[in-house]
Structures are given as structure tokens and as C-alpha cells.
C-alpha positions in Angstrom: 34.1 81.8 242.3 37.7 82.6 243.3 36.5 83.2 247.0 35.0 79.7 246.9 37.7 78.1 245.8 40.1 79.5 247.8 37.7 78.6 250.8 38.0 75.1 249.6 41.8 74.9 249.5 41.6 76.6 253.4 39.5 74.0 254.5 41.9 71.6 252.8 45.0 73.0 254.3 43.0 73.0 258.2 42.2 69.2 257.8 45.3 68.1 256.0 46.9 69.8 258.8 44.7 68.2 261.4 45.9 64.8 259.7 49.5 64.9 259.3 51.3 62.7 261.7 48.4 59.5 260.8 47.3 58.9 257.5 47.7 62.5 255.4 45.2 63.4 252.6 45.9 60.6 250.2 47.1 62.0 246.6 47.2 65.5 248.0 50.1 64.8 250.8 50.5 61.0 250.8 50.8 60.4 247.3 50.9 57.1 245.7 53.8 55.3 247.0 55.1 55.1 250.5 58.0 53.8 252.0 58.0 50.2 254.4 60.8 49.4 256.9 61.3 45.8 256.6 63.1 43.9 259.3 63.6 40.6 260.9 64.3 38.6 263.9 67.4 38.2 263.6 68.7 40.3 261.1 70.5 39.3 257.9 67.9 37.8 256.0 67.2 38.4 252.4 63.4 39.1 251.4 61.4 39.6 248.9 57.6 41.9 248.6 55.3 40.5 246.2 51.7 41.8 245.3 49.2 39.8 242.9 52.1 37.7 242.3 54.3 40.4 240.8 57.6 41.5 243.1 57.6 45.3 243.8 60.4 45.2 246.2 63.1 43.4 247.7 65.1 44.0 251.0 69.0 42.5 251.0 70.0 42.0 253.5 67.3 43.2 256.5 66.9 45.7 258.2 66.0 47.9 255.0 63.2 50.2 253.4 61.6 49.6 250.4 59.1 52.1 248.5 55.8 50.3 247.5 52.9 51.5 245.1 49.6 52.3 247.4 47.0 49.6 246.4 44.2 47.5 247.9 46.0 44.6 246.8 48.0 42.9 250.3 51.7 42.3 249.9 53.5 39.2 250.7 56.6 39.2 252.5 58.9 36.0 251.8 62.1 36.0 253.7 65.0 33.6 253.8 68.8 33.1 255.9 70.6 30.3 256.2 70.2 28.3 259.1 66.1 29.6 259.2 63.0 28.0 258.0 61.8 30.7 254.8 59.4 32.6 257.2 56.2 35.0 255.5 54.0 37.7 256.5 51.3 39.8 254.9 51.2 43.4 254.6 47.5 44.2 254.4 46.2 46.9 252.6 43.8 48.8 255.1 42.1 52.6 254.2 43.9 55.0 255.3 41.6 57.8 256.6 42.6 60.4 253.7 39.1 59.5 251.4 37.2 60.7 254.7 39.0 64.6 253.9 37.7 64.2 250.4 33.9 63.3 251.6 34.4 66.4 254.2 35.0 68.4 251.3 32.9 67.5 249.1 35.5 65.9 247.1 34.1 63.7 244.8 36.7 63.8 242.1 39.5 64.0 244.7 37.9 60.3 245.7 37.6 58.9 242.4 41.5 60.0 241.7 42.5 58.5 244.9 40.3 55.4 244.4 42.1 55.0 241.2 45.3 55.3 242.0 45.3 53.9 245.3 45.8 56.6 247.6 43.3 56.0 249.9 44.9 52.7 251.2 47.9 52.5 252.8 50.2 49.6 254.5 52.0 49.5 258.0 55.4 51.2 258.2 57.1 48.8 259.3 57.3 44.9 259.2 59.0 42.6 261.4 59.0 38.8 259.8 60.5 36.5 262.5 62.7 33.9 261.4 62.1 30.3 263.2 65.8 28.0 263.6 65.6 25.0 261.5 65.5 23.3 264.4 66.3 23.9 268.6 68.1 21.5 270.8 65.5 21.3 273.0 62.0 22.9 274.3 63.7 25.2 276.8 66.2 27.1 274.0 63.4 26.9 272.0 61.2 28.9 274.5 64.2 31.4 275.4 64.1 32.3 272.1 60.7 32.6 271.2 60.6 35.1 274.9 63.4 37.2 273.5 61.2 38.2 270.5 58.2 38.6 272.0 59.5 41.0 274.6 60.6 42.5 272.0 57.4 43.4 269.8 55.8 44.8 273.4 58.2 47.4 273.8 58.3 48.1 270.3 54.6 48.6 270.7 54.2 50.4 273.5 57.1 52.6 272.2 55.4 53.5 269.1 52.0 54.2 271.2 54.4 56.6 273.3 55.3 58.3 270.4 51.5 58.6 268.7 50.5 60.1 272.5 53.4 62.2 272.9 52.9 63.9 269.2 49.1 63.9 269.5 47.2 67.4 269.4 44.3 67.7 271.4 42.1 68.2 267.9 43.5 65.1 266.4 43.0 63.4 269.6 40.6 60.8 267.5 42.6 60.1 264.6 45.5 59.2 267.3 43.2 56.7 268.8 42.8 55.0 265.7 46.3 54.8 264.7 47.1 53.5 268.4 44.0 50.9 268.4 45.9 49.8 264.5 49.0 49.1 266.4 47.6 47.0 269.1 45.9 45.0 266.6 48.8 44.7 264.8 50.9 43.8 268.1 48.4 41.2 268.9 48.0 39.4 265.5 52.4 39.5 265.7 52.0 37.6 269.6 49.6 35.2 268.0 51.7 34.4 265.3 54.6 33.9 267.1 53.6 31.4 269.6 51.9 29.6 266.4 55.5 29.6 265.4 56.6 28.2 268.6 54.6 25.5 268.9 55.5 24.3 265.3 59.2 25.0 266.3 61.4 21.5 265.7 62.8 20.0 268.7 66.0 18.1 267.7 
């Protein structure tokens, strides 16, 4: 019996260690909370994480981290500056790869736990909320600006893909891909919003 179970916790070990640097092994190396980087364009803005209507976090004055409880509940981001329109985004709760170690494993109890608690879900590491002028002078300053951040969340994105590639072991070559295809989603949905923003932009 003690053979088996230490031939359990090897196999554990070999695929937590073929996950670290994505999503971990939920309770076993993630654990229950994790930590966001919240910032905004520009900086100086005060904001405030909600979840099912209850505030888990709050982030005064951006950039800042905040440690948030794991759950499959999506967070709402509400920030505010003077000068700004109050500008929100949504941290959405997505799973996080770990549950697929416990099916590996046979760990049914390790899924329950991580079910429970939340583990198995995760949110992105960092948010950017951009914060729209209360008004521009005109459509061209309005465009500059709206350029400027947008330029921005490419080469943000494309660093963070350099990084996923450049870390990436040959084994975990898969679970890279994921992470990578997650942030080009992500960098998408952020371009869409923004020029959603733009549009809606008042021109004095």
C-alpha cells in the first residue's frame, strides 16, 4: 500500500511539475486565493473588485495587486479618477487546467475538494480597465488617444506570448498553447472594447 501511494504522489510531483508556469494543480500548488495586478489607462484611479455583489478587493490608487478567493463566480471591476467617465471590466472566472491532474490521477476526492473550494477556476493576472476622458475637444485627440492604448495592449500581448514561448518546455508545449490562445482572446475582447469606447467617446 505504501508503494502505491508513494507512486501516486510521483506521478503528482511529474505532472504538477509539467504544469507549473500555466495553471498549477489547483489546491495542491495553486491554492485557493491568487493574486490580480490591477491597472489602468492612465494610472491613478481608485477601483473597487466585487463578486456576487460582495467587494473582495480594492485597488487605491492603480497600478496595485489585490489577492482574490478562487471561485466560478466573475468579478467586477469598477474604477473611478477625476476627470474620467467610472469605466468597468469583468474578470471571468475560467477552469484552470489543474482538475484535468486530478482526473489523470484518479483523483476523485482531490476534484471534489477543489470543486468545493474553487481551486479549479482561476482569473487572469492582470487587468487593465481603460479610463475614457469625460469628454475630448475633438475627434482627432480623441483618436490619438484611443491609438496610444491600443498600441499599448499589442505589445503587452505579444510580450506576455514572448515570455509563455520563451519559458515553455518542449513537454508542456500544449498547455503553453492554451495559455497563449487565452491571451489572444483576451487581447482581442480588450481591442473590441476599446474601440466600443471610442465610438461612445464625447466630442466637445
Amino acid at each position: 500500500m505504501r508503494h502505491t501511494g508513494w507512486t501516486a504522489f510521483g506521478r503528482l510531483g511529474l505532472l504538477c511539475g509539467l504544469l507549473i508556469g500555466t495553471a498549477g494543480c489547483a489546491t495542491v500548488i495553486a491554492g485557493t486565493t491568487q493574486e490580480v495586478f490591477a491597472q489602468t489607462e492612465p494610472a491613478g484611479a481608485d477601483c473597487r473588485l466585487d463578486k456576487d455583489g460582495i467587494n473582495v478587493g480594492i485597488v487605491r490608487p492603480t497600478p496595485g495587486k489585490v489577492n482574490l478567493p478562487r471561485s466560478k463566480s466573475d468579478v467586477i471591476v469598477s474604477c473611478v479618477r477625476e476627470g474620467y467617465e467610472q469605466s468597468n471590466e469583468v474578470l471571468v472566472s475560467s477552469f484552470s487546467g489543474a482538475t484535468v491532474g486530478n482526473i489523470l490521477l484518479g483523483g476523485l476526492v482531490g476534484i471534489a475538494v477543489d470543486a468545493a473550494s474553487g481551486a479549479n477556476n482561476k482569473y487572469p493576472e492582470r487587468v487593465t480597465v481603460v479610463m475614457t476622458p469625460s469628454s475630448f475637444p475633438n475627434e482627432t485627440s480623441r483618436d490619438e488617444h484611443f491609438a496610444g492604448i491600443k498600441s499599448r495592449i499589442q505589445q503587452g500581448a505579444n510580450a506576455e506570448i514572448k515570455l509563455i514561448n520563451d519559458r515553455c518546455s518542449s513537454t508542456g508545449r500544449e498547455l503553453c498553447q492554451i495559455e497563449i490562445n487565452q491571451i489572444r482572446e483576451a487581447r482581442d475582447k480588450a481591442l473590441a472594447d476599446l474601440d466600443r469606447k471610442r465610438l461612445a467617446a464625447k466630442i466637445m
